[in-house]
C-alpha positions as CSV (number, residue, x, y, z in Angstrom):
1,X,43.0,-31.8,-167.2
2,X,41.5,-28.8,-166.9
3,X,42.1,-26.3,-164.1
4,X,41.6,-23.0,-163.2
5,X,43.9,-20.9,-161.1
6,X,44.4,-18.2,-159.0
7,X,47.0,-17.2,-156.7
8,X,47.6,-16.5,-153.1
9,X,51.0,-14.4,-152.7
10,X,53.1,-15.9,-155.1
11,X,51.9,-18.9,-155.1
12,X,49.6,-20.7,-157.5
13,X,45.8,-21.6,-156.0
14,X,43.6,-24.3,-158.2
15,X,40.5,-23.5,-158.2
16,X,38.7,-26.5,-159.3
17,X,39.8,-29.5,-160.9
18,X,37.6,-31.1,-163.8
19,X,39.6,-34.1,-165.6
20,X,37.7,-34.4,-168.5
21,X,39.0,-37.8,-169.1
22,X,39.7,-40.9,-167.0
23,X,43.6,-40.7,-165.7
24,X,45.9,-42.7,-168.1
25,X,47.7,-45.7,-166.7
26,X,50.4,-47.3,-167.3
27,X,49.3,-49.4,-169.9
28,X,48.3,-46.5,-172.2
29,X,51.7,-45.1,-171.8
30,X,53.0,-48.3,-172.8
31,X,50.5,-48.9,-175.7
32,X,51.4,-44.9,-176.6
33,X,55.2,-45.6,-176.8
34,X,55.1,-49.1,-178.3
35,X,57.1,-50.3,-175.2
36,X,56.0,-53.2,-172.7
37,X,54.4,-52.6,-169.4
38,X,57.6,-53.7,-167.9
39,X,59.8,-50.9,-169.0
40,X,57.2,-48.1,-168.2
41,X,56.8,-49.8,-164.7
42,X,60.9,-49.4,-164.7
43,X,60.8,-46.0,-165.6
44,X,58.0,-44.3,-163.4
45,X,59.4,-46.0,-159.9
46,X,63.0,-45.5,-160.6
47,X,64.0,-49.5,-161.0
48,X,66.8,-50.4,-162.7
49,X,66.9,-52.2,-165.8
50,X,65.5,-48.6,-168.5
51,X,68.1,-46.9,-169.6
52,X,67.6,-42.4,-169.2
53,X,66.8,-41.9,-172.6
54,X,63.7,-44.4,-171.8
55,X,63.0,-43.2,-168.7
56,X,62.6,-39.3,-170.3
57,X,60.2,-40.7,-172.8
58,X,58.5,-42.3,-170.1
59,X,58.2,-39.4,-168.2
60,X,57.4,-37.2,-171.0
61,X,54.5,-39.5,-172.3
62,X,53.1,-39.9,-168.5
63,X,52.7,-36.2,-168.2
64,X,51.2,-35.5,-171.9
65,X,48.3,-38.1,-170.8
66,X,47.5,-37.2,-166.8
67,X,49.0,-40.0,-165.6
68,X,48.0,-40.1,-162.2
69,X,50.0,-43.2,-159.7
70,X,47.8,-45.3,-157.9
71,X,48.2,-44.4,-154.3
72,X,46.5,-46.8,-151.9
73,X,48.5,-49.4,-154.9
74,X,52.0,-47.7,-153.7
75,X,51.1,-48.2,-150.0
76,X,50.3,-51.6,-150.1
77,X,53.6,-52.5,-152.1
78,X,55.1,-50.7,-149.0
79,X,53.0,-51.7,-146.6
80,X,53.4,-48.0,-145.0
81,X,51.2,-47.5,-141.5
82,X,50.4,-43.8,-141.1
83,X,48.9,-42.2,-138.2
84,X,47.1,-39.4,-139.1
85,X,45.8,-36.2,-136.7
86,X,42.3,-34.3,-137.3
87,X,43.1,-31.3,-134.8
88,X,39.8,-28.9,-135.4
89,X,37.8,-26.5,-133.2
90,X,34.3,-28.0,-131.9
91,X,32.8,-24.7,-132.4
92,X,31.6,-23.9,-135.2
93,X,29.5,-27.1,-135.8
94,X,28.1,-25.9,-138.5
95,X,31.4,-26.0,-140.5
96,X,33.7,-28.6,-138.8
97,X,31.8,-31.1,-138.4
98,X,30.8,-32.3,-142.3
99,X,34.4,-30.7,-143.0
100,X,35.3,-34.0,-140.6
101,X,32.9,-36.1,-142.0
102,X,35.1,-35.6,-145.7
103,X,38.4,-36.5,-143.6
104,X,36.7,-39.8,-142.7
105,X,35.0,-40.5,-146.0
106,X,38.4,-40.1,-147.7
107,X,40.3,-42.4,-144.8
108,X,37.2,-45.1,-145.4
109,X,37.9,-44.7,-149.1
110,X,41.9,-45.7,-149.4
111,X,41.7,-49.2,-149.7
112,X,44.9,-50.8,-148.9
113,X,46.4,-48.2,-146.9
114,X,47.4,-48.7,-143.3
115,X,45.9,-45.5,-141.9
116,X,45.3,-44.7,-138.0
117,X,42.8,-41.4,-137.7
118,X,42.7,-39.4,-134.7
119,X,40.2,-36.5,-134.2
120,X,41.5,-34.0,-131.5
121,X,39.0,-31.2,-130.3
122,X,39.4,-27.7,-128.6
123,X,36.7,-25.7,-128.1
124,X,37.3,-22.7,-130.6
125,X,40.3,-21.0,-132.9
126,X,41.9,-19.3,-130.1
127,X,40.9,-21.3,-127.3
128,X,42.8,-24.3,-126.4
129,X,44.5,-24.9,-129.8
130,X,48.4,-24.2,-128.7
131,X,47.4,-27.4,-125.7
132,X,45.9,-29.5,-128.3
133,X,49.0,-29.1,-130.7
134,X,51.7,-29.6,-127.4
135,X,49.8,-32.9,-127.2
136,X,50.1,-33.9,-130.5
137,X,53.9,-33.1,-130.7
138,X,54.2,-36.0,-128.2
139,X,52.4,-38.7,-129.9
140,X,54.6,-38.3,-133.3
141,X,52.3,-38.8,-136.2
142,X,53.5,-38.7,-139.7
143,X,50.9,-35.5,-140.7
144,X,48.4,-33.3,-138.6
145,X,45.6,-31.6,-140.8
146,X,44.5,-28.4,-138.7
147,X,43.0,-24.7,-139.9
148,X,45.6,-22.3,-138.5
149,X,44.1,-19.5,-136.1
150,X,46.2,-16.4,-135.7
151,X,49.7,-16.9,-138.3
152,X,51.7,-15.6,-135.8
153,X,51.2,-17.8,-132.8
154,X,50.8,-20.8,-135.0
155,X,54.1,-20.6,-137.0
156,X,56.0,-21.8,-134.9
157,X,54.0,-24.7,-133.7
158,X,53.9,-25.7,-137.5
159,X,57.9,-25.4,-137.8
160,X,58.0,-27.3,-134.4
161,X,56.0,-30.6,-135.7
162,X,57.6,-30.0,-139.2
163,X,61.2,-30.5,-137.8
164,X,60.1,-33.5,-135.7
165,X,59.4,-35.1,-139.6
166,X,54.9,-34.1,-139.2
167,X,53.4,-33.4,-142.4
168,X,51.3,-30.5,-141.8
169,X,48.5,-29.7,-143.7
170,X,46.4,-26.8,-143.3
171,X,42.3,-26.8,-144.2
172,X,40.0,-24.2,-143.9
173,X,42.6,-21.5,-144.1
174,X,45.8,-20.8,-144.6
175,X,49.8,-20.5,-143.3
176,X,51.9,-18.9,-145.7
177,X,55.3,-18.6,-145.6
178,X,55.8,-21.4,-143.1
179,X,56.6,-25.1,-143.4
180,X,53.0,-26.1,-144.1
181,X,52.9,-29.0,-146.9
182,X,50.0,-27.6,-148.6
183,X,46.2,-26.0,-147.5
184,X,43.1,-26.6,-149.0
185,X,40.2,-23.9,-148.4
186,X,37.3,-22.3,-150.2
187,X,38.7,-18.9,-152.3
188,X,37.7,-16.6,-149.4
189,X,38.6,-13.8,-151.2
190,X,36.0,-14.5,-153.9
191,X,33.6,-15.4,-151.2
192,X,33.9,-11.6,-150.2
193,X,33.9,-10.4,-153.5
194,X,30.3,-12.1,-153.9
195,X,29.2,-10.9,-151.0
196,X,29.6,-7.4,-151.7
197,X,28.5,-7.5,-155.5
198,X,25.7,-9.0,-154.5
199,X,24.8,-6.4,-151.7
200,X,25.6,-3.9,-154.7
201,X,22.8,-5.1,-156.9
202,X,20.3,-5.2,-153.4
203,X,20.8,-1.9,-152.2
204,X,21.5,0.8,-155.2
205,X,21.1,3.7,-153.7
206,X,23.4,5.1,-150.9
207,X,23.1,2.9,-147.8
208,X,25.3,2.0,-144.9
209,X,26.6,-2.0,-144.9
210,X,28.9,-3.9,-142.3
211,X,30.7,-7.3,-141.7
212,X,30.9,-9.4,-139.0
213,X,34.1,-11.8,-138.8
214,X,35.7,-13.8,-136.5
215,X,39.3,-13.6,-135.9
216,X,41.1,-10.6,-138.2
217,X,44.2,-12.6,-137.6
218,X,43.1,-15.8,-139.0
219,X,43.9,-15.2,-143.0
220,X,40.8,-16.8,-143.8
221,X,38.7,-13.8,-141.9
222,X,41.0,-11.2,-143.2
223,X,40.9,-12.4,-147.1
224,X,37.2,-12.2,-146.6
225,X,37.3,-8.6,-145.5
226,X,39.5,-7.9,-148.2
227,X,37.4,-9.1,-151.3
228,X,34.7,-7.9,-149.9
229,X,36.0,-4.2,-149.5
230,X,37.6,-4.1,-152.3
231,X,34.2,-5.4,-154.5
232,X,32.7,-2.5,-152.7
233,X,35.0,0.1,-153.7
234,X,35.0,-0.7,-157.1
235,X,31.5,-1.7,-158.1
236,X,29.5,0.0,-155.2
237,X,31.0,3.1,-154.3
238,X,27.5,4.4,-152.8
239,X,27.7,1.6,-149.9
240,X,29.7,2.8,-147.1
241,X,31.5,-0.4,-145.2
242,X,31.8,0.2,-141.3
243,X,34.7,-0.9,-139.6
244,X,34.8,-4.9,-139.2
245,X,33.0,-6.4,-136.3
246,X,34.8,-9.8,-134.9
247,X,33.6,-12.1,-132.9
248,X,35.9,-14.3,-132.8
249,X,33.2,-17.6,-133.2
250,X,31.9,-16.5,-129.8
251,X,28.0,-16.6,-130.0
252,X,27.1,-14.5,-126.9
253,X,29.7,-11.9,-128.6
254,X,28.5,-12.0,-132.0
255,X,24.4,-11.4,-130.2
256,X,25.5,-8.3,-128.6
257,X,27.7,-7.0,-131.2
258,X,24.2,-7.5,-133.4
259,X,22.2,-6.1,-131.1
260,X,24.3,-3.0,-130.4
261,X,25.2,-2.2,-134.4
262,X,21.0,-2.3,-135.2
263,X,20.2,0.2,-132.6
264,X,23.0,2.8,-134.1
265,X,23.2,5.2,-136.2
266,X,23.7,4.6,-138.9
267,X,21.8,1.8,-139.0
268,X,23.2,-1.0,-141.8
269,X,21.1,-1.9,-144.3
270,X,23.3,-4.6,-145.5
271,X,25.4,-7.5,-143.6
272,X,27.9,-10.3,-145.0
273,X,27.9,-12.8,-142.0
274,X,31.4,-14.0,-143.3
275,X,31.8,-17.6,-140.7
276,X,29.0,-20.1,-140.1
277,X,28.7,-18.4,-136.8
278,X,25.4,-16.2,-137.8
279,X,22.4,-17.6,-136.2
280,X,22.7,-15.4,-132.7
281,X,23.0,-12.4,-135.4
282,X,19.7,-13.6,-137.3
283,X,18.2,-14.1,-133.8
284,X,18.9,-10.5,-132.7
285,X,17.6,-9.3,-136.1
286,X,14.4,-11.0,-135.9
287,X,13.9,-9.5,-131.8
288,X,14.2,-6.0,-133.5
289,X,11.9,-6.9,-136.2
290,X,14.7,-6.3,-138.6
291,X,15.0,-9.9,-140.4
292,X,13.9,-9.6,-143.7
293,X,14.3,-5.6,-144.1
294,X,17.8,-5.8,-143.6
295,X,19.2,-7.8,-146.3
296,X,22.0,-10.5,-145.4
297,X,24.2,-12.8,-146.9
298,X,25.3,-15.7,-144.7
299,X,28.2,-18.3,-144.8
300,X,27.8,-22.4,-145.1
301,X,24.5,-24.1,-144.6
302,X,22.7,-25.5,-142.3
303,X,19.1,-26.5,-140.7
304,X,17.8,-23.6,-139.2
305,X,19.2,-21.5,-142.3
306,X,17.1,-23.3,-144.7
307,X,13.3,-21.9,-143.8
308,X,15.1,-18.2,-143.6
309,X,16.4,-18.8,-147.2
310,X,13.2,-20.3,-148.5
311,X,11.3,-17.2,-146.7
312,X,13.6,-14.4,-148.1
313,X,14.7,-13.3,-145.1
314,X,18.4,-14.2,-146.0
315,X,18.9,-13.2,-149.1
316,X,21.6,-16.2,-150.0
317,X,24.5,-17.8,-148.2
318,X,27.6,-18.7,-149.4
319,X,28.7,-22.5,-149.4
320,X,32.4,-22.9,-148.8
321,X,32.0,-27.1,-149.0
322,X,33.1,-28.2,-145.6
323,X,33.0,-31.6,-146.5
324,X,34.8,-31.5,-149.6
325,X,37.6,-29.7,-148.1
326,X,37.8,-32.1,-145.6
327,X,37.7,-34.9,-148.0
328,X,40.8,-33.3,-150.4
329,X,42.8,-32.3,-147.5
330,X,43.1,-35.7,-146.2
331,X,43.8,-36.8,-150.1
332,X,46.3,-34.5,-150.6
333,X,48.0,-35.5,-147.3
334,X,48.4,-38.8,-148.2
335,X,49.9,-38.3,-151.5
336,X,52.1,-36.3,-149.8
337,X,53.5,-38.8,-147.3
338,X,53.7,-41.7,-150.0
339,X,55.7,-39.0,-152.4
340,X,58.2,-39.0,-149.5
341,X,57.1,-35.3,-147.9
342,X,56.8,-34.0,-151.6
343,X,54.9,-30.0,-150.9
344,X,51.6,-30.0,-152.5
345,X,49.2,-27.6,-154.4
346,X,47.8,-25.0,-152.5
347,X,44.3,-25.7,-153.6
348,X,41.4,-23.0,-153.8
349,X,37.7,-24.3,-153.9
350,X,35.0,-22.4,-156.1
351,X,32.8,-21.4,-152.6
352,X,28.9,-22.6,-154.0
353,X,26.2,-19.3,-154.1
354,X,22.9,-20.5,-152.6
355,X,19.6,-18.8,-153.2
356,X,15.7,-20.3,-152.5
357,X,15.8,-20.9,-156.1
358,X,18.7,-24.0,-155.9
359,X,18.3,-24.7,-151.9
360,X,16.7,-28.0,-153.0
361,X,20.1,-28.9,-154.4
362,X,22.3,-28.5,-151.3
363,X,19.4,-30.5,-149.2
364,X,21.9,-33.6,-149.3
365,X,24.6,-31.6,-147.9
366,X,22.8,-30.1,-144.9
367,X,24.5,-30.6,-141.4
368,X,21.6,-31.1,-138.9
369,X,22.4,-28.4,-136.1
370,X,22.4,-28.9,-132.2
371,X,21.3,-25.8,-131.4
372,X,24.8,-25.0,-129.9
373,X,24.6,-21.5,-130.1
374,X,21.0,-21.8,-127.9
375,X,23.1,-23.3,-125.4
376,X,26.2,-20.7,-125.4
377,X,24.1,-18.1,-125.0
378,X,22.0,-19.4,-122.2
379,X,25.0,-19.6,-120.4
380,X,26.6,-16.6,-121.2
C-alpha cells in the first residue's frame, strides 16, 4: 500500500490511498507461512486452539501483505444490526447532497450487513444543528456521521453522544481534540494553498485579492484561509489579501458582501470563493460587468459552474469530492463499529483542480442544481 500523508496537529492525515495490489487474504498468509487456513483463521480472530508464538507470526505475516478483514463477512457471522445517522445541512446543495449520495452508495454496497440509514436535515451550519443532534441523542444509534460547525459549540454535543456509546464520525471537516472516531475531508489547507498559487501566476504584478468564507469557526473555513494566506505570503508577496469575508453559507449575505467589496476601493482583482456557496458572488460580478475581468477560483462543481468554466470567466474551481467523502466516511464508520469502537485514520483527500481543459472529465460527477440560491435571494 502506498499512501501519502500529511498531518493535522499531531495527528497523521492520509492523503490518498492507492493499493497497488489486491488485499491478501487469508489464504495467502497461510500459503506464505506453510500453515493451514485453520490456524491463520485462529490467529487473526483470537480463537483458541494457536498457540502466541503462532499467533505473532500470523500477525506479523498479515501486516507484511495488507491483509485487509472482510467486513460485511464479520457482520454477518455476528449478525450485528446498526443504525446509522446522516445529520447534514440542506444548504449547500451543491456539496451535501452527492456527499449523501456516497453515504448511500457505500450503505447499498455492504452486502450482508444489517444497516438502518437515517438522513437528518437542518437548514445550514449554524442553523438548527444543536436541535437536530438533541434529537438524535434520543433515538440511540450506534454512530452519527455529521461536519462539525463551530468546535466550540459542537464539543460537547460530540462528548455527549460519545458517552451514551455513538460512534461519531465527522465529514467535511473536522473536531480535534474531542471524542470524534475519525473525520474524513478534502486537505483544505492545500485547497487554499492552490488557490492562492494559482492567483499568483494570474495576476503578477501588484494587485489587491480577497476571500469569501463561511464560518471562520468551522476548521474547515479557517484551514482554508490559512493555506491560502500563507501561499500568498510566500510565493506572491505583491498580492495584498483583505481581511476575510464570511458568509456564513447565507446566499443573500454572500450577494451583498459581493456587491459592496466590487464597488470599493481597492477594488480586488482576484477572489478564492473557498465553499460551494459562490453563485450569488458570480451573479453580482456579472451585474457589474466584472465576470471575466476579475479572475476567480471557485470551490466544488456544479451545473451552472460548468458554461462559466468553459467561457473563462472562472478561471478553475476546486473539487473537494463530495461524494467520495461521503462514501469513505460511511466505510470508515463501519469498520469502526465492527472493530468494537476502534478510532480511525483521520483521512485527508487530494481536493481535484478543474480547468475548461479537463471539465469533460468531472461531467459524470456533476450535481444538477435547483437553483436554491435564486430562491434565497428572492426571499431575502
Amino acid at each position: 500500500m502506498n499512501q501519502s500523508i500529511g498531518t493535522l496537529g499531531n495527528e497523521p492525515a492520509v492523503l490518498a490511498m492507492t493499493y497497488l495490489r489486491k488485499s491478501a487474504g487469508i489464504k495467502d498468509i497461510a500459503k506464505a507461512l506453510k500453515i493451514s487456513i485453520g490456524t491463520v483463521d485462529r490467529a487473526l480472530h483470537e480463537r483458541p486452539g494457536v498457540s502466541e508464538k503462532t499467533k505473532a507470526r500470523v500477525l506479523k505475516m498479515a501486516e507484511q501483505l495488507g491483509y485487509r478483514p472482510n467486513l460485511a463477512a464479520q457482520a454477518l457471522k455476528l449478525n450485528r444490526h446498526l443504525s446509522i445517522a446522516a445529520i447534514l445541512p440542506k444548504h449547500i446543495s451543491h456539496f451535501f447532497d452527492p456527499l449523501r449520495e456516497g453515504i448511500r452508495a457505500a450503505a447499498v454496497a455492504t452486502v450482508g450487513m444489517k444497516i438502518e440509514l437515517e438522513f437528518h436535515e437542518y437548514p445550514r451550519l449554524g442553523v438548527g444543528d444543536v436541535a437536530a443532534f438533541e434529537e438524535a441523542l434520543q433515538r440511540h444509534y450506534n454512530g452519527i456521521i455529521f461536519l462539525p460547525g463551530n468546535m466550540r459549540r459542537f464539543d460537547p454535543l460530540i462528548h455527549t453522544l460519545s458517552r451514551s456509546g455513538t460512534a461519531m464520525m465527522c465529514v467535511g471537516s473536522d473536531a480535534p481534540n474531542t471524542d470524534r472516531i475519525g473525520s474524513v475531508a478534502a486537505h483544505a489547507a492545500v485547497s487554499g494553498a492552490m488557490a492562492a498559487e494559482l492567483l499568483s501566476h494570474k495576476l503578477n504584478r501588484k494587485a489587491t485579492v480577497a476571500i469569501f468564507s463561511g464560518e471562520l469557526s468551522t476548521l474547515d473555513h479557517a484551514e482554508k484561509l490559512r493555506g491560502f494566506a500563507a501561499t500568498l505570503a510566500v510565493q506572491a508577496p505583491h498580492l495584498s489579501l483583505l481581511p476575510a469575508l464570511e458568509s456564513h453559507e447565507r446566499p443573500d449575505e454572500a450577494y451583498r458582501q459581493a456587491l459592496a467589496l466590487m464597488r470599493s476601493k481597492p477594488q480586488p482583482e482576484g477572489l478564492y470563493l473557498s465553499t460551494a456557496n459562490s453563485m450569488p458572488v458570480l451573479k453580482a460580478l456579472e451585474e457589474l460587468g466584472l465576470l471575466g475581468t476579475v479572475q476567480v477560483v471557485t470551490t466544488d462543481l456544479f451545473r451552472e459552474l460548468v458554461p462559466l468554466i468553459e467561457t473563462g470567466k472562472v478561471l478553475a474551481t476546486i473539487y473537494q469530492r463530495p461524494f467520495t467523502q461521503g462514501k469513505l466516511a460511511l466505510e470508515t464508520l463501519l469498520k469502526c463499529l465492527l472493530e468494537g469502537g476502534k478510532p480511525q485514520p483521520i483521512i485527508r483527500l487530494v481536493p481535484h483542480l478543474i480547468f475548461r481543459s479537463n471539465l469533460s472529465l468531472f461531467s459524470s460527477q456533476i450535481a444538477n442544481s435547483d437553483d436554491e440560491f435564486e430562491t434565497e435571494l428572492q426571499q431575502s
